[in-house]
C-alpha positions as CSV (number, residue, x, y, z in Angstrom):
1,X,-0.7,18.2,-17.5
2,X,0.7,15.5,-20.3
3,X,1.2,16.8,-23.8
4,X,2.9,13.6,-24.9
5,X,6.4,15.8,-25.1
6,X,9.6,15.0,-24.2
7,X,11.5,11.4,-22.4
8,X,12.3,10.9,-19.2
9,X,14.6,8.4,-17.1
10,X,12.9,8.1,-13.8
11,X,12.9,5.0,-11.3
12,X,9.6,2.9,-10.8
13,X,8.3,4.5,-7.7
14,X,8.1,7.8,-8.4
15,X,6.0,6.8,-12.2
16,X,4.4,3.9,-10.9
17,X,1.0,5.4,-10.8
18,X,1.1,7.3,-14.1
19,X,2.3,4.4,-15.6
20,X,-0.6,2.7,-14.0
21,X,-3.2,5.0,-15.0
22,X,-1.7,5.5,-18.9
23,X,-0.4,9.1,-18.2
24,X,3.2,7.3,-19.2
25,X,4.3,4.4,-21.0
26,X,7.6,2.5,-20.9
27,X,8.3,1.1,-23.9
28,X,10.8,-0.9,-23.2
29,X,10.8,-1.3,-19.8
30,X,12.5,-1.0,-16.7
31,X,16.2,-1.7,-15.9
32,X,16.6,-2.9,-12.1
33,X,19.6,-0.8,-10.3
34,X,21.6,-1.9,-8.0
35,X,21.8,1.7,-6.6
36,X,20.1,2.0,-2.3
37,X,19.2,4.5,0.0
38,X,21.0,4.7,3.4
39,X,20.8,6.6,6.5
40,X,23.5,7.5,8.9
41,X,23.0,6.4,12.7
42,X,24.0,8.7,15.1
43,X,25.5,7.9,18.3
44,X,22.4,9.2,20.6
45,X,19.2,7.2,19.8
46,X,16.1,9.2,19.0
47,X,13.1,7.2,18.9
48,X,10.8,9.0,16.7
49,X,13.7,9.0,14.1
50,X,14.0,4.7,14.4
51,X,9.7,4.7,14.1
52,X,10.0,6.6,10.9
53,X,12.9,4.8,9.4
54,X,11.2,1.8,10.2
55,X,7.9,3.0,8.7
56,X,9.7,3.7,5.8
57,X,11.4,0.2,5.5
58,X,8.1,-1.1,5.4
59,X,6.7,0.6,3.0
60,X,9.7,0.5,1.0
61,X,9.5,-3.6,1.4
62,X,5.5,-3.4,0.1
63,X,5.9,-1.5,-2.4
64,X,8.5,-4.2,-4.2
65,X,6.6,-6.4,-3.1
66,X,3.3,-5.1,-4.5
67,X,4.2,-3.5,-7.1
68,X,7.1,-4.9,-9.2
69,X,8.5,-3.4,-11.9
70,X,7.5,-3.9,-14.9
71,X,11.1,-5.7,-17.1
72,X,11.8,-4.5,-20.6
């Protein structure tokens, strides 16, 4: 539930759809960071691990794509 309490810092993705659908506002915008994720490769390969990184890449990728952030 929103009571229209309080201020939050919180990066695009995870407010992206309550911004979206007015739960949230940004009133002045978005700052981009500079800041990634990374993952750390182990020396024995295990597929399912590379199919969900990869999965996640991609999503990652259309997300930016798609959905930009809005600049203050």
């Amino acid at each position: 539930m929103v009571s229209e309490l309080g201020a939050s810092v919180a990066p695009w993705p995870l407010v992206a759809d309550d911004i979206r659908a007015g739960r949230l506002v940004a009133p002045w915008g978005f700052v981009k960071s500079d800041k990634r994720y990374v993952c750390l490769k182990r020396q024995r390969r295990n597929r399912k691990a590379a199919r969900f990184l990869a999965w996640l890449r991609e999503e990652a990728e259309t997300f930016e794509r798609e959905c930009p952030a809005p600049r203050g």
